[in-house]
Structure formats: structure tokens, C-alpha cells
C-alpha positions in Angstrom: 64.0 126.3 78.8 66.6 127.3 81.4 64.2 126.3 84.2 63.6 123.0 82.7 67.3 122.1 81.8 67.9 122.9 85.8 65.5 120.7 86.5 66.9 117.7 84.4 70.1 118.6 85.9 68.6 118.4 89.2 67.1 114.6 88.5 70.3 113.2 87.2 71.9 114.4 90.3 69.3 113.3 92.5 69.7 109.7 90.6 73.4 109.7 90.8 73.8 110.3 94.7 71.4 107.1 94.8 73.0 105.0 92.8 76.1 106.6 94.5 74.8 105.8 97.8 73.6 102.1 96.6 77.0 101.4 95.3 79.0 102.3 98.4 77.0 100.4 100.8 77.2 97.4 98.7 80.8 97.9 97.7 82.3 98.1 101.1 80.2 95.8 102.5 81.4 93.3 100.0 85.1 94.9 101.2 84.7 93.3 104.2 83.3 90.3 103.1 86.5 88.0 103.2 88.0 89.5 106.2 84.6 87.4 107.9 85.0 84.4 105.6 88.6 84.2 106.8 87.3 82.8 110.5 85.2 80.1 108.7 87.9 78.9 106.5 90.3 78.7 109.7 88.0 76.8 110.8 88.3 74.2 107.9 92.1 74.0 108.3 92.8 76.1 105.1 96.0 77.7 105.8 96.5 81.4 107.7 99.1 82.4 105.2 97.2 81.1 101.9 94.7 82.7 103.3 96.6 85.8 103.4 98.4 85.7 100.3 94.6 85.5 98.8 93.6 88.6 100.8 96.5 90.6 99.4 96.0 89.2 95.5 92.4 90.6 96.2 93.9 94.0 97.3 96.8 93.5 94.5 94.3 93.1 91.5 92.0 96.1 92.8 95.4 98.3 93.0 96.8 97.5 89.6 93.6 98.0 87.6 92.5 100.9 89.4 94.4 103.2 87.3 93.1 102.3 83.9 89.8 102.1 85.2 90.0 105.5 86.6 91.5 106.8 82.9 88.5 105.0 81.1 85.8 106.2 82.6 87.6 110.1 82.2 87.8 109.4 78.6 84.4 107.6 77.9 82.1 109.7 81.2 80.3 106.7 81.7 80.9 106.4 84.9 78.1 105.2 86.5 77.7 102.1 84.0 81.0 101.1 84.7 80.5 101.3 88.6 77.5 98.8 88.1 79.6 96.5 86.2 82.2 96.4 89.4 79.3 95.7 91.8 78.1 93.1 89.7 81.7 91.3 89.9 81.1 91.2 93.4 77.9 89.6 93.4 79.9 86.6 91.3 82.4 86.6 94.0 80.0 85.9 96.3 78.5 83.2 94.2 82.2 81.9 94.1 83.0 81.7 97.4 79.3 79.8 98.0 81.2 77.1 95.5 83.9 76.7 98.5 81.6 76.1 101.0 79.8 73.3 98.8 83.0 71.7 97.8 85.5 71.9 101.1 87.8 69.7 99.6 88.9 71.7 96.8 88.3 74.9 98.9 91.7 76.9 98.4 91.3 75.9 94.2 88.2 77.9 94.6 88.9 80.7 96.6 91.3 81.9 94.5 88.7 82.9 91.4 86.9 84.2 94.4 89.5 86.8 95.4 89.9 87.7 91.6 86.2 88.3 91.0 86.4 90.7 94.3 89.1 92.3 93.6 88.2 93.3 90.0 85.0 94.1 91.5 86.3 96.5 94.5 88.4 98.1 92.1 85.5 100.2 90.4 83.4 101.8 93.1 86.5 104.2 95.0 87.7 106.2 91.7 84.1 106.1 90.2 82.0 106.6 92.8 83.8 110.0 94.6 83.6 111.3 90.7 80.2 111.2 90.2 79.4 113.0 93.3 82.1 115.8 92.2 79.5 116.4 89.1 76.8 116.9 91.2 78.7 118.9 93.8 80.7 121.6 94.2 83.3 123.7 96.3 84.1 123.0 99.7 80.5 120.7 100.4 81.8 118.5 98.7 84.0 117.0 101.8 80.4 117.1 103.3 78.4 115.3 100.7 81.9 112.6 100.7 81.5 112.3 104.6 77.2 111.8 104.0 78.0 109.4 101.1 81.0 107.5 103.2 78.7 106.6 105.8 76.8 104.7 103.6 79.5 102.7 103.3 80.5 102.2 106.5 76.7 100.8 107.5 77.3 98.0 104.4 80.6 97.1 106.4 78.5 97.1 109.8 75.7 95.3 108.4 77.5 92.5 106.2 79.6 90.5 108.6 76.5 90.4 110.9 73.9 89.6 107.9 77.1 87.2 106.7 76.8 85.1 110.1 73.1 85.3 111.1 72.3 84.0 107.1 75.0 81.4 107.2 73.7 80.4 110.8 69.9 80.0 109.2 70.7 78.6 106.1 74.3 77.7 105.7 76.8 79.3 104.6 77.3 77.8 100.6 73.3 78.8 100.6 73.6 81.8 102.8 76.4 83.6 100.2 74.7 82.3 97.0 71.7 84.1 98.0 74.1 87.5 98.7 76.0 86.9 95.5 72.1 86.7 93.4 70.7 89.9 95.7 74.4 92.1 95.1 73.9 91.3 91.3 70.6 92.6 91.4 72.0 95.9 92.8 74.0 96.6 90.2 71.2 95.9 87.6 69.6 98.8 89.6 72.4 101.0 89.6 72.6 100.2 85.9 69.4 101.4 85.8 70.0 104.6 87.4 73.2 105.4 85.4 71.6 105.6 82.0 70.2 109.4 82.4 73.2 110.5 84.3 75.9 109.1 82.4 74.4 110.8 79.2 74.7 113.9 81.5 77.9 113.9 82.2 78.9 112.2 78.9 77.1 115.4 77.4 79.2 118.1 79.4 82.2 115.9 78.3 81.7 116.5 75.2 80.3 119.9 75.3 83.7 121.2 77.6 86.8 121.7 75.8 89.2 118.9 75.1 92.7 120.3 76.2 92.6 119.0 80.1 94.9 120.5 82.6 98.4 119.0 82.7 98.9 116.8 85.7 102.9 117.4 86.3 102.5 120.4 88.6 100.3 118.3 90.9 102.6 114.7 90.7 103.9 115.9 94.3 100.6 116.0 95.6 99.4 112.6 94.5 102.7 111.2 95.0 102.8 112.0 98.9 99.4 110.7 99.4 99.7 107.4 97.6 102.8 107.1 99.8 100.7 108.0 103.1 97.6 105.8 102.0 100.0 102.8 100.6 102.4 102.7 104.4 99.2 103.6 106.5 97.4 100.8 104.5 99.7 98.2 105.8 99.2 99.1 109.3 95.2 99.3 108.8 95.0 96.2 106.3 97.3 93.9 108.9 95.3 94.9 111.6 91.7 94.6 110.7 92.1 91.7 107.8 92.4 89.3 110.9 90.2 90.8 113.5 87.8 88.2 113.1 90.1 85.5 112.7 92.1 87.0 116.2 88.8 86.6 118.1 87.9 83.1 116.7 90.8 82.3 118.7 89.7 83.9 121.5 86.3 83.1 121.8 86.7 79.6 119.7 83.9 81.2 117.3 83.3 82.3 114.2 79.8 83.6 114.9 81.5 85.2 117.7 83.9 87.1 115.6 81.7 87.9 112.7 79.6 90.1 115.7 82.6 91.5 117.1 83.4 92.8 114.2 80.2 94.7 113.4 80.8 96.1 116.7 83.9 97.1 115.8 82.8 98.8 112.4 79.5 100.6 113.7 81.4 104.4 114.7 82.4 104.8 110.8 78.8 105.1 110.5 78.4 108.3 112.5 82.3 109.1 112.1 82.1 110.0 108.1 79.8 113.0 108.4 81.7 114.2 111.1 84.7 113.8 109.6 83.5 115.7 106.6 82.6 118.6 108.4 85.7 119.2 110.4 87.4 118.5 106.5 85.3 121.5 105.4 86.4 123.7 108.8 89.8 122.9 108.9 91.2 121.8 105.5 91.7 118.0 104.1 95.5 118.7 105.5 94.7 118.7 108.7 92.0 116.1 108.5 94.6 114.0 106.8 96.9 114.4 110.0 94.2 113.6 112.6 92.9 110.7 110.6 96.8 109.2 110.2 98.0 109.8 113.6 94.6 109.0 115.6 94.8 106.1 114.0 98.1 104.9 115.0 98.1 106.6 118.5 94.5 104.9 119.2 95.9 101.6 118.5 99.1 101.4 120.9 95.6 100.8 123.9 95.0 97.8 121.8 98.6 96.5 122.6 99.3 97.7 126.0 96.1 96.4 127.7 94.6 92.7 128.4 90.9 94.1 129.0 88.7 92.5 126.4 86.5 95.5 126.4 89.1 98.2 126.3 90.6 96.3 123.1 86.9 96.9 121.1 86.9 100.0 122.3 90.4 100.7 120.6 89.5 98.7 117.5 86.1 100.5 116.8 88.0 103.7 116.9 90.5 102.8 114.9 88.1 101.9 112.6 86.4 105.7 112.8 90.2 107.0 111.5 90.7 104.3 109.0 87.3 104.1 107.5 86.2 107.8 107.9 89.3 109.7 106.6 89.6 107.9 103.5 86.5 109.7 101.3 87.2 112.8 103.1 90.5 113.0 101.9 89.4 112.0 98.4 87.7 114.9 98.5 90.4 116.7 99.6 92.6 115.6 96.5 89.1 115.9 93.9 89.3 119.9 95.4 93.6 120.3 95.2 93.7 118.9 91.3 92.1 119.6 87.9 88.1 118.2 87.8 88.4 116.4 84.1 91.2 114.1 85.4 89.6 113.9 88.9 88.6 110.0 88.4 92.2 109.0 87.3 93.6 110.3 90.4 91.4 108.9 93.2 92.2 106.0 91.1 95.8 106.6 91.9 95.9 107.4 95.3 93.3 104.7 96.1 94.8 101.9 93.7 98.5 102.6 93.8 98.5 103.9 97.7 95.9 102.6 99.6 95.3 98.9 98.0 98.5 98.3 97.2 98.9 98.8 100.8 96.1 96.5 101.7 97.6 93.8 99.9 101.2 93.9 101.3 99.3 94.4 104.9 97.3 91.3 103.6 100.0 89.2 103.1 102.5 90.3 105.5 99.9 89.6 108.4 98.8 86.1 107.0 102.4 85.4 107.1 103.0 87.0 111.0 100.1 85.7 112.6 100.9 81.9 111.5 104.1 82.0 112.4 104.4 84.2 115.7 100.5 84.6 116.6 98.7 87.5 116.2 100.3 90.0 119.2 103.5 90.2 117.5 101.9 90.4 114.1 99.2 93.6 115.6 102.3 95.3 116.6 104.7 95.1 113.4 101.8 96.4 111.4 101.5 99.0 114.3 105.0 100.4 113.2 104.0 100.5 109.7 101.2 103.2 111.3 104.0 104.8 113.1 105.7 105.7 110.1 102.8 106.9 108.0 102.6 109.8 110.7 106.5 110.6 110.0 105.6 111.5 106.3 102.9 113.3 107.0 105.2 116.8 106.3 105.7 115.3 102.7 101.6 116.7 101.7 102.5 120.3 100.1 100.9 122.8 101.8 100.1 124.6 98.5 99.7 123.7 94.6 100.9 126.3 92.8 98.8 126.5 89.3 96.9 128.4 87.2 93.8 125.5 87.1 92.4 123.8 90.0 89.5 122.1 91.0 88.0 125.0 92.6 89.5 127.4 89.8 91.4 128.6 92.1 94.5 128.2 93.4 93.8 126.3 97.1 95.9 125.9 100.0 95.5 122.7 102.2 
């Protein structure tokens, strides 16, 4: 009996590191996905900062639902159902934003549903998804397994701005992102799929655990100092990359263009999360924390000081390795630091509250900059926001001090 209940155990984890895997790819793929759209709508004269405003109320929505999200799927364990339902979300996004392209006239009306869809969508994958890999793995691999899983997502944000333009170049782009939005719905049917043994799992230990979970007031310092990191780094990362594409449209005079750029650009998360996770699991999420913010920031003053084309990708697509390859990492980090039955709520807070909320004001302020004083002087007031994110790195306590951990232990950074 014992050997067989390992074995079940083994096949829901098996199935929920795939659907795990499935979900990231498509959900930060789909991340990406206006950032490209941005240089074709420049293209037909919608405006720079409506077109940031809608990139922030994206970002906005994801942050401020996040939370309850994250609470829900702690209470109910069904984690994996409600991470199909996000991805599905973005499948009608994409089926939105094919209405834009069929009806230019009435383009901004439409974009805006667009932006709601995506960021109701993207606001389910980052709490659920780092979760669900916490129930299959424990102790310090998990940072590992984070880092394996991450760049999963990092090849759906290499892969969709390229499959984005060479689809929309084939077939247009209103048929080019209906067909996405149809083929990302039919992921999350999979994943649906997938979740049904694994969520009875986990629903199962739920319920067979005690109830009393660990209080979360001895840990509020420790989610508080990395929602503030994630929400003043997320400006500087969010202004930045949002209007890569749109930067090098300009440049180049081509949306195509940019759209390949910018797969450049996101390629070294691909090889950068695993790495990432392993120096996590040598070193500690504290440290990884401070490489990731400051390397980040440092890496990006080449962008500004040099006028060589290929020295500016080169700073961009490392910039990308810190912003895109310390994020799970450190989620793993925070899942290890703070009680495992409230684990989902609190990526939800330090994704939602710090890092999108972040995003959006990045969004928005950048829209707003690059209209109305081009993009150099917009690049380097987000660069500032970066600057500061590495003076509150000191505000991450070096130690939790409490009886119940993730670990069951108490941990140090």
C-alpha cells in the first residue's frame, strides 16, 4: 500500500511540473505579448501614452487581484484549476486584440477589454504556479526546480514576439493573433486536464493537515521589504523593456525589426534561470536577491553611456538575465523564509502588490516620458528608479525569527 500511494504521489507530481511547465511558457509569453503589439499600434497612430496608460491598467488589474487569488486557491487547494482558468483569459485577450486589428478605427475602444482580459489572465500563473511546485518539492532544490521551471518561461517570452511577427507577417496580424488566442485556450484545456489528479492531491493533504496555519505577523517585515524591492525595481525594469520594441521601431522604422530584436534581447533568461537557481541554492536567496537588483541596474548605465547598436543589445539582453531570472528564484527564496500553507498568498503579495504594481506605474510613467521627451530621457529616469531599488536592499532581514518556517526550521537568508 505504501509503495503504491508513493507512486500516485509520484504521478501527480510528475503531472503538476507539466502543467507547471506548460503554464509558464504560455503565461509569460503572453506577458510579453503587448510590449510587441505596442510597435504595431504606433504604427497606426494610437497614442504612446494611451498606449501606456493601457500597459500599466494591464499590470494594475494583475496587482490588485493577485492577492485574493493567492488567498483562494490556499483556502480551496485547487490550484492547478485555477491556473488554467488564468491561461485561458489570455487566450481571449489574444482573441481581443485580433478585434483591433480588424477594426483600426475603433482600435483604442478595443484595446482596452484587451488589457483587462490580460491582466486578469497574468494575474494567476506567478502565485499559483511557484505553489504547486513547492508541493512537489522540497528544501533547498526547490530554488533549483524554480530556476528549471523559470526557464520555461523565459523561452515563451523568446519565442512569442518572434512567432507574434513571423505569423502576423504570413497571415496578418487580426488572423495571426486569433489563431494564438484559439491555440493558448487550448493550453489551458490541457492544463485543466492535468490539474484534476493533482488538485485532489493537494486538496487531500489540505484537508488531511491541521487547520490552525502559522500566523503571518512575524514574517510582515520580510514580505514587506521585498514587495518594496520588487514594486521600485519594477519601475525601472517595466519602463525600460515595455518600450524596447517600440524604441527600435524608431530606430530601424520597423516593427518586424523590433519584434526580432526583442527575442534577441529575451533569449539569456533561457539559460540564465537554472543558473540563477543554483547559485540561489549555494549562496542564499539574499544574496541572489542583491546580485539580481544591482546587476541589473549597474548593467544598464552601458545602455545609456554608449551609441554602439550592438553594445546596447548586449546591455539589454543582460538586463533581461537579472530581471527575468531572479524573480522565481527569489520566490523561492520567500516560499523557503515563510510558513508553506500560506505560501500561495504571499507570492501573491510580493508579485501582485511589489512587482506589478511596479510594472504598471513603470508602464505608465514611461508611456508618458517617451511621448513627451523621447525615449533617452525616459530609459534613464526609469534607470534611477533601479538605482534606488539597490539602496533598500539592507531593508531584507537577515533572519526570521520563529518557531514555524517553511523548512521547519528557523532559516537565515
Amino acid at each position: 500500500m505504501e509503495a503504491s500511494a508513493q507512486t500516485t504521489g509520484e504521478e501527480h507530481g510528475r503531472r503538476a511540473l507539466v502543467a507547471a511547465v506548460l503554464a509558464h511558457f504560455t503565461n509569460d509569453g503572453n506577458s510579453i505579448m503587448f510590449t510587441v503589439l505596442i510597435a504595431y499600434y504606433v504604427k497606426m497612430n494610437v497614442s504612446l501614452v494611451f498606449l501606456g496608460v493601457a500597459a500599466a491598467l494591464s499590470n494594475l488589474i494583475s496587482g490588485l487581484i493577485a492577492e485574493r487569488i493567492g488567498f483562494w486557491a490556499d483556502k480551496s487547494g485547487r490550484r492547478g484549476a485555477m491556473m488554467a482558468t488564468g491561461i485561458g483569459l489570455l487566450g481571449a485577450a489574444c482573441v481581443a486584440f485580433s478585434l483591433s486589428f480588424y477594426r483600426p478605427q475603433d482600435a483604442s475602444e478595443i484595446i482596452i477589454p484587451g488589457v483587462t482580459l490580460l491582466g486578469v489572465g497574468l494575474a494567476f500563473y506567478h502565485p499559483l504556479g511557484g505553489s504547486i511546485i513547492a508541493f512537489v518539492v522540497k528544501g533547498k532544490a526547490l530554488s533549483r526546480h524554480m530556476g528549471i521551471n523559470g526557464s520555461f518561461g523565459s523561452i515563451g517570452r523568446a519565442v512569442f514576439p518572434t512567432l507574434v511577427v513571423a505569423m502576423a507577417t504570413l497571415f496578418g496580424a487580426p488572423a495571426a493573433l486569433l489563431t494564438l488566442g484559439i491555440a493558448v485556450a487550448a493550453v489551458g484545456a490541457i492544463i485543466y486536464w492535468l490539474s484534476r489528479s493533482f488538485d485532489r492531491f493537494m486538496v487531500g493533504e489540505r484537508q488531511g493537515s491541521p487547520t490552525a496555519r502559522a500566523p503571518l505577523r512575524p514574517y510582515w517585515r520580510f514580505i514587506a521589504a521585498l514587495s518594496a524591492i520588487f514594486l521600485v525595481n519594477g519601475v525601472f525594469s517595466s519602463g525600460v523593456i515595455t518600450y524596447i520594441p517600440a524604441y527600435y521601431e524608431q530606430v530601424y522604422g520597423s516593427a518586424n525589426t523590433a519584434g526580432l530584436i526583442l527575442s534577441i534581447i529575451l533569449i539569456t533568461p533561457i539559460f540564465g534561470q537554472p543558473v540563477q537557481g543554483y547559485i540561489a541554492e549555494r549562496i542564499g536567496g539574499r544574496r541572489a536577491l542583491q546580485i539580481d537588483v544591482a546587476g541589473s541596474a549597474l548593467v544598464f548605465a552601458l545602455f545609456l553611456a554608449t551609441q554602439n547598436s550592438l553594445l546596447q543589445i548586449v546591455s539589454l539582453a543582460v538586463l533581461a538575465f537579472f530581471v527575468y531570472t531572479g524573480f522565481p528564484v527569489i520566490l523561492a527564496y520567500a516560499t523557503l523564509m515563510t510558513p508553506r500553507d500560506s505560501i500561495t498568498r504571499i507570492n501573491a503579495i510580493i508579485w501582485g502588490t511589489g512587482g506589478t504594481i511596479g510594472s504598471a506605474l513603470g508602464s505608465s510613467l514611461g508611456g508618458s516620458l517617451s511621448q513627451s521627451y523621447g525615449f533617452r530621457t525616459s530609459f534613464t529616469t526609469s534607470w534611477v528608479f533601479g538605482l534606488a531599488a539597490i539602496g533598500m536592499l539592507p531593508l531584507v532581514p537577515r533572519v526570521i525569527s520563529h518557531t514555524e518556517v517553511a523548512a521547519g526550521e528557523g532559516l537565515s537568508a
